[in-house]
MIDOSE-1310 file (N, C-alpha, C; in nm, 2 decimals, decimal comma, always signed):
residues 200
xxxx	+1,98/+0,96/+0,42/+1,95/+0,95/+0,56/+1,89/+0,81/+0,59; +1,94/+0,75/+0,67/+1,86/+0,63/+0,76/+1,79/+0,65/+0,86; +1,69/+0,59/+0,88/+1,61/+0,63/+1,00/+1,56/+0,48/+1,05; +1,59/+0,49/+1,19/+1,57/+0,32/+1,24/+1,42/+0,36/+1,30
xxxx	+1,31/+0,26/+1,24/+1,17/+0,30/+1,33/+1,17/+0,31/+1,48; +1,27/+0,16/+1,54/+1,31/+0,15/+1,66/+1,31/+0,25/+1,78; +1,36/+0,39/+1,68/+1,44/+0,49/+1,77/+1,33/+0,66/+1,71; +1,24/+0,59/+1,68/+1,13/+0,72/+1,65/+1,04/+0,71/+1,70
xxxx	+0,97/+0,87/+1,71/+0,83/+0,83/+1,77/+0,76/+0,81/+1,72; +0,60/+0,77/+1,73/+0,54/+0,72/+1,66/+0,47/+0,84/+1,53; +0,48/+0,97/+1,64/+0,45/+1,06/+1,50/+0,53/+1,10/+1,41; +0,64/+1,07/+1,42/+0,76/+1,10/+1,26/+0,72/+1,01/+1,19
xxxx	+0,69/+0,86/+1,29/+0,73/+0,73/+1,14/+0,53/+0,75/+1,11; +0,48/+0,80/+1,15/+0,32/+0,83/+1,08/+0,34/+0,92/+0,94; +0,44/+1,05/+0,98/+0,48/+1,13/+0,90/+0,54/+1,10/+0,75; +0,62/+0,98/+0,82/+0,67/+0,93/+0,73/+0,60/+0,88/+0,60
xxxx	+0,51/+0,75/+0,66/+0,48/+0,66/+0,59/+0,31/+0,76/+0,52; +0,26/+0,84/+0,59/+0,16/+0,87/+0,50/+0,20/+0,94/+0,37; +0,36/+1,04/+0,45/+0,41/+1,16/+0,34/+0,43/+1,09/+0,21; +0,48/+0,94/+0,23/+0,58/+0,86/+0,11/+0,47/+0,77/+0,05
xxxx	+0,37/+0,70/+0,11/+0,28/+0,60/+0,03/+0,18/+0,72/+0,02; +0,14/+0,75/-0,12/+0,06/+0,84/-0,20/+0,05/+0,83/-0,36; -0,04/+0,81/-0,35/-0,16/+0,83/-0,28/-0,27/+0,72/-0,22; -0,31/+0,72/-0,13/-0,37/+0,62/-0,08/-0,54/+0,65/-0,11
xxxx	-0,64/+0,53/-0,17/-0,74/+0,56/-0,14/-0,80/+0,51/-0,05; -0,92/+0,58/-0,02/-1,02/+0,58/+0,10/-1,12/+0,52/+0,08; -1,13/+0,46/+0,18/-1,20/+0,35/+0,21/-1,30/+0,47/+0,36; -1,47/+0,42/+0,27/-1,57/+0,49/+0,35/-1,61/+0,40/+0,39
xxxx	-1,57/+0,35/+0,53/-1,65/+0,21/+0,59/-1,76/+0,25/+0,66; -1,89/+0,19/+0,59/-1,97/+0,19/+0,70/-2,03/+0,05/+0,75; -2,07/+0,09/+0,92/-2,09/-0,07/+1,00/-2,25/-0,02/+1,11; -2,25/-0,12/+1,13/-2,39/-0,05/+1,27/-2,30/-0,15/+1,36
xxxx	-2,38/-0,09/+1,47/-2,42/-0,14/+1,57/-2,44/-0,21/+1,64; -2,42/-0,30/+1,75/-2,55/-0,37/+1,82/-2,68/-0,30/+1,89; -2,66/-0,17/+1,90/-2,79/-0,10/+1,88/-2,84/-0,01/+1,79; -2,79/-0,07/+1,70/-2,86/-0,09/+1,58/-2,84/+0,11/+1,49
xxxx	-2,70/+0,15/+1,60/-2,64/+0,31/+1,51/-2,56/+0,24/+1,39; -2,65/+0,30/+1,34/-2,51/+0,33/+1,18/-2,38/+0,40/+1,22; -2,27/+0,34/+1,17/-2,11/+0,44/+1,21/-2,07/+0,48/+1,01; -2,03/+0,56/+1,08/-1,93/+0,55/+0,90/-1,81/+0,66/+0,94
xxxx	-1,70/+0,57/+0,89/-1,59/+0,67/+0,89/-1,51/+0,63/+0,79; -1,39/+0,69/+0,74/-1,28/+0,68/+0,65/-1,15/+0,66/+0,66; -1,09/+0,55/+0,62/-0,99/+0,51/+0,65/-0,86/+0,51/+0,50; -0,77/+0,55/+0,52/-0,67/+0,59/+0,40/-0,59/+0,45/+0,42
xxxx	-0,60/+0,40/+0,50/-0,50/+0,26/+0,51/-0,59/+0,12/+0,49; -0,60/+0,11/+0,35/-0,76/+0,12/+0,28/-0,71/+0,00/+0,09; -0,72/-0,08/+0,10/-0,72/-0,16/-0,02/-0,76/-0,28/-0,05; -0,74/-0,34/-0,26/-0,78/-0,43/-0,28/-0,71/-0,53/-0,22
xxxx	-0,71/-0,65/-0,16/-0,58/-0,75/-0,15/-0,61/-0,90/-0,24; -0,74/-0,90/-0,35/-0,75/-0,99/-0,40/-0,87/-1,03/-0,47; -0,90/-1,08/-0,61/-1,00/-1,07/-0,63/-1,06/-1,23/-0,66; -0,96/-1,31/-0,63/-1,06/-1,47/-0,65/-1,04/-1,53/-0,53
xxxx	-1,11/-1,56/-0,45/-1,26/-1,45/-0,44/-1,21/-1,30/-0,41; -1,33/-1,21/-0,41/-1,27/-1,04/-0,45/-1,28/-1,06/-0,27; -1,15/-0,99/-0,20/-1,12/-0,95/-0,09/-1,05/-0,79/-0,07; -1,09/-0,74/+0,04/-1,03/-0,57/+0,07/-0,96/-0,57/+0,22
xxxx	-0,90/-0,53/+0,25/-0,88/-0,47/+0,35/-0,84/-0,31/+0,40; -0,92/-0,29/+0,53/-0,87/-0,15/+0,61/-0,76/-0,21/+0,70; -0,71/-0,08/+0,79/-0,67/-0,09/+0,96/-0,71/+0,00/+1,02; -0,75/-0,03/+1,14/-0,79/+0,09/+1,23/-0,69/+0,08/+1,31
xxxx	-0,67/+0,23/+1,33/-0,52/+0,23/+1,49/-0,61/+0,26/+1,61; -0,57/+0,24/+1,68/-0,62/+0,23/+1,85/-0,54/+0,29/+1,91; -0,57/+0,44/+1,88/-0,46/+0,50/+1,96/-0,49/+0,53/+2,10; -0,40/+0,52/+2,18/-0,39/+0,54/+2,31/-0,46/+0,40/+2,34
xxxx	-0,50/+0,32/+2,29/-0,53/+0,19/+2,32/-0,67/+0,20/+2,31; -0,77/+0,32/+2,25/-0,89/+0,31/+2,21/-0,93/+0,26/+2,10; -1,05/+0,17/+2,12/-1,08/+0,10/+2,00/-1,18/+0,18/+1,92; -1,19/+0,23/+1,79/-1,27/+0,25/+1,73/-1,41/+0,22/+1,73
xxxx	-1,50/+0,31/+1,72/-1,63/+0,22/+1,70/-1,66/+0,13/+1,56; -1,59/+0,18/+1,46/-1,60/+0,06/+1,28/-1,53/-0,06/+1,37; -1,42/-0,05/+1,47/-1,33/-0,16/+1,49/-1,44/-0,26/+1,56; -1,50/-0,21/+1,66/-1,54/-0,26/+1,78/-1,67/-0,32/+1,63
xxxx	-1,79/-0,22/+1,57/-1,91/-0,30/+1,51/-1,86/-0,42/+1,41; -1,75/-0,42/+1,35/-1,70/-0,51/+1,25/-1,66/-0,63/+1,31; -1,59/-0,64/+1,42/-1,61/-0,75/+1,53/-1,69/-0,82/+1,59; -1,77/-0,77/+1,61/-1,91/-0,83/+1,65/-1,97/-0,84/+1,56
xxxx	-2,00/-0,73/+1,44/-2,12/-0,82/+1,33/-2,07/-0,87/+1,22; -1,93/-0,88/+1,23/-1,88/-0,95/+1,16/-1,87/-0,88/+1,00; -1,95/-0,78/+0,97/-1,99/-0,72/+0,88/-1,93/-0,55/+0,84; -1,94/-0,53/+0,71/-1,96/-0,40/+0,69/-1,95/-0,34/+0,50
xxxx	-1,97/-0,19/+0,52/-1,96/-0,19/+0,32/-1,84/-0,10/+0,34; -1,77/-0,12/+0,25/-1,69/+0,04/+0,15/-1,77/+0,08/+0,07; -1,79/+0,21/+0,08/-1,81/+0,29/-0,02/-1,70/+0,40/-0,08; -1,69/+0,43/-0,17/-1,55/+0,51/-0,26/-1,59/+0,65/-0,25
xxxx	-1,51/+0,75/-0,22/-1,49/+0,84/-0,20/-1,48/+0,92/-0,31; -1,55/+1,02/-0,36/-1,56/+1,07/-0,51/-1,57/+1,24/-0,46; -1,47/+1,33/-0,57/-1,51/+1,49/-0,57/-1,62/+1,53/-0,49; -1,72/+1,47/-0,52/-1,87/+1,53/-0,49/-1,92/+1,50/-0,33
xxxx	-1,84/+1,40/-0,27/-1,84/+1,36/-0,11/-1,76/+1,41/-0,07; -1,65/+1,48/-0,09/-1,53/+1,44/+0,01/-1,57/+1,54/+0,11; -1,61/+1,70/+0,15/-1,66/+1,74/+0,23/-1,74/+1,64/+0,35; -1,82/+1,60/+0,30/-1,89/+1,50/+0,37/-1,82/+1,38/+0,44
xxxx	-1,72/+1,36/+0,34/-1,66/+1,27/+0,41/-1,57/+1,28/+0,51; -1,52/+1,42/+0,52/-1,45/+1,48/+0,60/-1,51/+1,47/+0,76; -1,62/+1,55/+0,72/-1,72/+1,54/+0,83/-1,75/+1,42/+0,90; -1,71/+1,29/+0,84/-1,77/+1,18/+0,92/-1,58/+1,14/+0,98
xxxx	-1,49/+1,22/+0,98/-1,35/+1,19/+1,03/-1,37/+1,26/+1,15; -1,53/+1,33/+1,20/-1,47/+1,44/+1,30/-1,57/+1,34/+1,42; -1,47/+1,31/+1,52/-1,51/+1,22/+1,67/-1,66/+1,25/+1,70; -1,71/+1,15/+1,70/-1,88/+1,21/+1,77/-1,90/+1,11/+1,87
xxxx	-2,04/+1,10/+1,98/-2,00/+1,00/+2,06/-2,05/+0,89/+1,95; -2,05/+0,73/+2,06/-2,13/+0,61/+1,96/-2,26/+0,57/+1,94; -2,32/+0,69/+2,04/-2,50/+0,68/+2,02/-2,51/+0,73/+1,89; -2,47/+0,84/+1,89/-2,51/+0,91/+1,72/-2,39/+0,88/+1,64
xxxx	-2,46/+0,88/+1,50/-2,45/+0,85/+1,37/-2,40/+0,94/+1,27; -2,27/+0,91/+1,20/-2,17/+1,03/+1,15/-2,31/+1,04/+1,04; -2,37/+0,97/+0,96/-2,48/+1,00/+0,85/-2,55/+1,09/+0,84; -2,61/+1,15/+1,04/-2,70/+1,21/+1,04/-2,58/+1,37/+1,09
xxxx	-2,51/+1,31/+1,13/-2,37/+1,45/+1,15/-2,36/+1,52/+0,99; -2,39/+1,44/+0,93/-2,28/+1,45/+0,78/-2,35/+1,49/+0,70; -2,53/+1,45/+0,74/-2,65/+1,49/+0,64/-2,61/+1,39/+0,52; -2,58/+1,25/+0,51/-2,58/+1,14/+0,44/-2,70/+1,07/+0,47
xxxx	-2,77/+1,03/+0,37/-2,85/+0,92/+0,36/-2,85/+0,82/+0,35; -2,85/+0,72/+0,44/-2,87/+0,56/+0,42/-2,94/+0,48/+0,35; -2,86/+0,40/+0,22/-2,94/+0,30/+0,17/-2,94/+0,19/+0,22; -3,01/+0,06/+0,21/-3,04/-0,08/+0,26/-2,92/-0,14/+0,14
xxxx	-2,84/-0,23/+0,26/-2,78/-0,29/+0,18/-2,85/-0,49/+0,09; -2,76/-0,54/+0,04/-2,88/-0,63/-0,02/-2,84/-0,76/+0,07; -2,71/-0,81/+0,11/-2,64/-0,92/+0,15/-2,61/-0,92/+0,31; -2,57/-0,77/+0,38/-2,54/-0,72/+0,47/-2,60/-0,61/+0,53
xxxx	-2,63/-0,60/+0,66/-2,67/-0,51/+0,79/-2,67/-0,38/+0,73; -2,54/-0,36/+0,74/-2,48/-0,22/+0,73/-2,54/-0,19/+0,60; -2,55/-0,05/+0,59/-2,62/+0,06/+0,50/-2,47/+0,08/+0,38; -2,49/+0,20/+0,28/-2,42/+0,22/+0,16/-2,47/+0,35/+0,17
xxxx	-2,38/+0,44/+0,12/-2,37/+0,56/+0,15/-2,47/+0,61/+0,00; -2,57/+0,71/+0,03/-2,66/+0,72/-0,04/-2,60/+0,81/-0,20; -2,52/+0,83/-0,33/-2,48/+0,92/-0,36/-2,30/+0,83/-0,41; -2,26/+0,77/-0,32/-2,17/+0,69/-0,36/-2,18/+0,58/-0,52
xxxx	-2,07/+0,65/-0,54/-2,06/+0,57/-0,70/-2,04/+0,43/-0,74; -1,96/+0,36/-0,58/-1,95/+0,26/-0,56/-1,91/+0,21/-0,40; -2,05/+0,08/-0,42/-2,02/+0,04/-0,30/-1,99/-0,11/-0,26; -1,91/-0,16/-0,17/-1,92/-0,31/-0,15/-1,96/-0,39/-0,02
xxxx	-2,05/-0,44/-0,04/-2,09/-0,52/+0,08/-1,93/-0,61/+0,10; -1,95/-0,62/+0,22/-1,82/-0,70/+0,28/-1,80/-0,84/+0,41; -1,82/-0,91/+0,43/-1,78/-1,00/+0,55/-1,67/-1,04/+0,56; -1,70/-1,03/+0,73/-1,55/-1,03/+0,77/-1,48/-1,18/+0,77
xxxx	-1,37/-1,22/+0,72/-1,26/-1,32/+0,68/-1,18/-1,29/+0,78; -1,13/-1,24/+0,83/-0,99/-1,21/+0,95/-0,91/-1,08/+0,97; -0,90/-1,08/+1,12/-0,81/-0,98/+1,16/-0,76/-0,98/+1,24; -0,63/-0,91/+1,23/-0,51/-0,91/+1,31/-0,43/-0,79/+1,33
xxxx	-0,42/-0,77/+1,51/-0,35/-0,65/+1,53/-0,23/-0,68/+1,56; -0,16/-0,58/+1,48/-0,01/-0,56/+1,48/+0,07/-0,57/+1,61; +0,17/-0,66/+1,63/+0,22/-0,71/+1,80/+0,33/-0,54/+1,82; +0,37/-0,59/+1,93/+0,49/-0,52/+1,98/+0,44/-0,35/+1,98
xxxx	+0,34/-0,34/+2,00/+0,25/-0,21/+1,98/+0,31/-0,09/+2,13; +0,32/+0,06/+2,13/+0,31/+0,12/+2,24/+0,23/+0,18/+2,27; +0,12/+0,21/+2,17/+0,00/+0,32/+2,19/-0,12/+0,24/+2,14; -0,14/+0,09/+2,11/-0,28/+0,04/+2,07/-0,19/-0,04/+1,94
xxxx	-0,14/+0,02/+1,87/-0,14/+0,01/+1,71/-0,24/-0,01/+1,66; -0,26/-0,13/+1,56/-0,37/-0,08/+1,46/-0,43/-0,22/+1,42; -0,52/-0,28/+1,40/-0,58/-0,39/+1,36/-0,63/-0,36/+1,22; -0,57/-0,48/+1,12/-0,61/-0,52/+0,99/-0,73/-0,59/+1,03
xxxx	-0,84/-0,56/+0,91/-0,96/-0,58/+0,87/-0,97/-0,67/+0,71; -0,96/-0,75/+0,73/-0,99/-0,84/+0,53/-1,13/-0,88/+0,56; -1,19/-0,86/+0,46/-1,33/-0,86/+0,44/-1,35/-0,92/+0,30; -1,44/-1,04/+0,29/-1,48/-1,07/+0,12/-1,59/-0,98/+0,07
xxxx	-1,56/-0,99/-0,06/-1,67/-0,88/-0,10/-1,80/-0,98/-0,14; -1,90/-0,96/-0,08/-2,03/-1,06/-0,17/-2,14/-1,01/-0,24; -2,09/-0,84/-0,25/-2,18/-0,78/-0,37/-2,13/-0,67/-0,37; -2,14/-0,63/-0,50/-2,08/-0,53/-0,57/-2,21/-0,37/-0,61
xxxx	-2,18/-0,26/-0,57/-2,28/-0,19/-0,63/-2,22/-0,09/-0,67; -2,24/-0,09/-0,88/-2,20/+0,04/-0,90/-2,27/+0,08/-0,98; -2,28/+0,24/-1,00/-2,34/+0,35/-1,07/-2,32/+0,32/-1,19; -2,45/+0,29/-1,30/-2,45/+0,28/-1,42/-2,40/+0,41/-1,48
xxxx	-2,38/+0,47/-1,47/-2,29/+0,64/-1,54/-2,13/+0,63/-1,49; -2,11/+0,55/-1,43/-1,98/+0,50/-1,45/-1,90/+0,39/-1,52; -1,99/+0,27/-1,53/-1,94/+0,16/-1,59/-1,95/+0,19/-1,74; -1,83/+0,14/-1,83/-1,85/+0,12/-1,95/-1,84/-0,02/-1,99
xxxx	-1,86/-0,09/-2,13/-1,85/-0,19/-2,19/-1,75/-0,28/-2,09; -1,71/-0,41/-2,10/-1,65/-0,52/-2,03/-1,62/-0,47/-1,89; -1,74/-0,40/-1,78/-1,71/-0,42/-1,66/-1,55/-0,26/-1,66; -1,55/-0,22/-1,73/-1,46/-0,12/-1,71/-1,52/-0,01/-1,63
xxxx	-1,42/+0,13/-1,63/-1,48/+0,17/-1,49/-1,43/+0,34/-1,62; -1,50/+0,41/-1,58/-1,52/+0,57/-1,74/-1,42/+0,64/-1,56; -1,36/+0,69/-1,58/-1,26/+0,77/-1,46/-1,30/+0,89/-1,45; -1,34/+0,95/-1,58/-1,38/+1,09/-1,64/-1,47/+1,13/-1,50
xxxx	-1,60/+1,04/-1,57/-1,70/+1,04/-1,49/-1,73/+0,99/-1,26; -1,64/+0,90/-1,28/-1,60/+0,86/-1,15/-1,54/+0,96/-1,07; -1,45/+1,04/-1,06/-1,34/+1,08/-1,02/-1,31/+1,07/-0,87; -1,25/+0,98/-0,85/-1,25/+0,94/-0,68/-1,17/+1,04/-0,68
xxxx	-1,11/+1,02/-0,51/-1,04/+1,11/-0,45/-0,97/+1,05/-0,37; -0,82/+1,11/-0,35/-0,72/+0,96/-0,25/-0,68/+1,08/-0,14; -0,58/+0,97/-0,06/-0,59/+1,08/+0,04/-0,38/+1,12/+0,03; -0,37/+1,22/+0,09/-0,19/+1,24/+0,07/-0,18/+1,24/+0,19
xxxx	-0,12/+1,29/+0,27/-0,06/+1,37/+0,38/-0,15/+1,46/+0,49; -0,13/+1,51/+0,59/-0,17/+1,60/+0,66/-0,33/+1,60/+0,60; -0,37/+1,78/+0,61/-0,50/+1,75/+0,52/-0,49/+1,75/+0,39; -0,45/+1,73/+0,32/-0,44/+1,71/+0,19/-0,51/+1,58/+0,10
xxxx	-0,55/+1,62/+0,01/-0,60/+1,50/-0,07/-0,57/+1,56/-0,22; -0,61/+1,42/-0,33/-0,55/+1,46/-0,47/-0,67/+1,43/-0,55; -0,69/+1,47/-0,66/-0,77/+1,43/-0,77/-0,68/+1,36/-0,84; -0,77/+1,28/-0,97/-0,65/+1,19/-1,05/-0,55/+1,21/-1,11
xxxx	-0,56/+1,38/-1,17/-0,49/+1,43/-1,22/-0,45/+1,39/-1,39; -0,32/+1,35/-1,44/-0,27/+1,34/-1,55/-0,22/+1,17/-1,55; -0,29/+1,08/-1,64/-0,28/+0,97/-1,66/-0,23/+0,92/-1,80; -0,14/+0,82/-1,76/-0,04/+0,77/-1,82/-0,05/+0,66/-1,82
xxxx	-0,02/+0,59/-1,98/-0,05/+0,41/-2,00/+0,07/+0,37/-2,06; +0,12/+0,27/-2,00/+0,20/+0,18/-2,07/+0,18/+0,02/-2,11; +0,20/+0,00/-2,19/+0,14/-0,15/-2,21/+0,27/-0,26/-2,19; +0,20/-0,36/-2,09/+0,29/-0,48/-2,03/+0,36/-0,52/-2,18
């Protein structure tokens, strides 16, 4: 079957593209404010794009032409962290996907604790195994849009924070003990499951 995006709507080809790129991980961005609310939310359209220097990017969609509040604080402060999404959050992190106004703070929705970050504004999610401070490098929203579409986020990373009970010897990462969580489809998410090595 071919399917021209052209001639779809926007919720088939969402269908599409989340059903088939899987698993995606999540990206737990948190940003403040200019009055100074913590936001945190989660984003599946969410990765590394480089590491000299180490760089990430999200997208936020603006649907119906609303802008996000991560969209709107990351523009203005130019700032924000990922934190990685692990077994032991994902409830929680659920809870910060659910709309609240932009006075209050998904943290205190979510019952998350904020820690101080060292480089940047924005907080790191208290319990997260890994977090990255990030500044913003550039972004660009996708043209020819009919509902908002969605603005890319690249951010450098300029500190790194991870859980000693996860790292092993040369900066490696123990998975056992880590066990993030990606996201699939609909509500659906995956554990790591069964891992397989081949050598280049």
């Amino acid at each position: 079957m071919q399917l021209d995006p052209q001639e779809m709507d926007q919720k088939s080809i969402y269908k599409l593209l989340t059903g088939t790129i899987i698993p995606r991980p999540i990206g737990w961005i948190s940003s403040i404010g200019e009055d100074g609310i913590y936001n945190l939310a989660p984003f599946s359209y969410f990765n590394a794009v480089g590491d000299d220097p180490p760089h990430v990017m999200f997208s936020a969609s603006r649907s119906n032409n609303n802008i996000k509040d991560t969209l709107n604080n990351v523009l203005k402060t130019k700032q924000f962290v990922v934190n990685m999404v692990t077994e032991n959050l994902v409830d929680q992190m659920n809870d910060t996907a659910h709309p609240i106004p932009a006075h209050e703070s998904e943290f205190d929705f979510a019952k998350l604790t904020p820690i101080p970050s060292l480089k940047v504004k924005p907080p790191r999610v208290q319990g997260s195994p890994v977090a990255m401070e990030c500044e913003l490098v550039h972004h660009y929203t996708l043209e020819n849009h009919k509902n908002g579409g969605s603005t890319i986020i690249i951010g450098r990373v300029v500190m790194f924070h991870i859980d000693d009970a996860i790292l092993l010897d040369d900066t490696k990462i123990n998975l056992a003990v880590y066990k993030p969580v990606s996201r699939l489809a609909g509500s659906n998410y995956a554990k790591l499951g069964e891992i397989f090595s081949i050598k280049r």
